[in-house]
C-alpha distance (Angstrom), angle and dihedral (degrees) to the residues before:
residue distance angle dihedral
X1 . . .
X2 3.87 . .
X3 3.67 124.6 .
X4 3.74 93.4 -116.9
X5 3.54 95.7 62.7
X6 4.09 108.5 124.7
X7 3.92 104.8 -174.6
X8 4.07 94.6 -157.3
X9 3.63 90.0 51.2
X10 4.07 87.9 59.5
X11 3.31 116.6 91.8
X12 4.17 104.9 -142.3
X13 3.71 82.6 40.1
X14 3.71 89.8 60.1
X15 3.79 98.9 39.4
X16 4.29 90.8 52.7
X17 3.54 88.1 53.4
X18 3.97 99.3 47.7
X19 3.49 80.9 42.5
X20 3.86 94.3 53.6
X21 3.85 93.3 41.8
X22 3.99 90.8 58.4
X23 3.44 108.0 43.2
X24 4.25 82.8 50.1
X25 3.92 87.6 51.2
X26 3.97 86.9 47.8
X27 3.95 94.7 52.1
X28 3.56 89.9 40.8
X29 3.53 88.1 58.8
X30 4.11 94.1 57.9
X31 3.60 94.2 51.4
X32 3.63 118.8 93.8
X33 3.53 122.2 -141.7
X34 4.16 130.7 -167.8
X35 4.17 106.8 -109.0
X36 3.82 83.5 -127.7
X37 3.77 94.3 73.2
X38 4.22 93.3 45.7
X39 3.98 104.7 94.3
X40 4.49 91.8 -175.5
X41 3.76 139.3 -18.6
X42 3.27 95.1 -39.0
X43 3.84 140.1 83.1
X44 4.01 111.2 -115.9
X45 4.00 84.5 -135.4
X46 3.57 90.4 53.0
X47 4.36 96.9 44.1
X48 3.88 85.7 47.5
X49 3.82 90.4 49.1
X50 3.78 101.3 40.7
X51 3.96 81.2 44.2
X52 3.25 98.5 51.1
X53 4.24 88.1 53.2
X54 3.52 95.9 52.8
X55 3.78 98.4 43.9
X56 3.89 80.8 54.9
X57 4.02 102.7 45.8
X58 3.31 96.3 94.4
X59 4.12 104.8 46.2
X60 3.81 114.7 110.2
X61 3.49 102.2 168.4
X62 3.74 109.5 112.7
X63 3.80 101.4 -143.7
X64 4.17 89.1 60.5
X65 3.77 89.9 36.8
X66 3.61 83.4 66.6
X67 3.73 97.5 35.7
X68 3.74 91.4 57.0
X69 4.04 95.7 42.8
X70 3.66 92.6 49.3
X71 3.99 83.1 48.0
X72 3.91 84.4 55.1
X73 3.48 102.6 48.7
X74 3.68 89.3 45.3
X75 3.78 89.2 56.1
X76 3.89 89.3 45.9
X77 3.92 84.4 58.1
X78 3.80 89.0 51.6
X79 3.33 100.2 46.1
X80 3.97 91.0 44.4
X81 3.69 88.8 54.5
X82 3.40 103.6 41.1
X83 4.04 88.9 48.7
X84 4.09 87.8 61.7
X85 3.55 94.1 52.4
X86 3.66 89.9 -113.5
X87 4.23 114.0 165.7
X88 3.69 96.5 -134.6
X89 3.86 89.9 62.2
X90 4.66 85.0 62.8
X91 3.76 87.3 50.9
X92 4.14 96.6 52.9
């Protein structure tokens, strides 16, 4: 990979990850959460989320890139599964 390689200035890089941020805002969205666990305005799956993205803008190594977009999609899975009531989502 050459040294000048910039991962936010790529454009499939960019799409994947706007990609990956809304379909984990969507799920978020399905799950419900008790009122005693919110802390403001916001959902605690959604602060950790949106956190998670910003702490993350500015990586352009390629091994963590990939690290923290397997992360996502493994989240995505989560949040998929434990949106359908599925079991396997309690035991994860």
């Amino acid at each position: 990979m050459p040294k000048y390689f910039i991962p936010q200035k790529r454009g499939a890089h960019r799409i994947a990850c706007i990609a990956l941020y809304r379909a984990l805002l969507s799920k978020c969205r399905l799950i419900d959460i008790p009122p005693s666990f919110h802390r403001g305005d916001v959902p605690p799956i959604k602060y950790i989320i949106r956190r998670q993205f910003r702490r993350n803008a500015h990586v352009t190594s390629a091994p963590l890139l990939v690290a923290a977009l397997r992360v996502g999609y493994e989240a995505e899975e989560l949040l998929y599964t434990a949106s359908t009531g599925d079991g396997a989502a309690h035991s994860k």
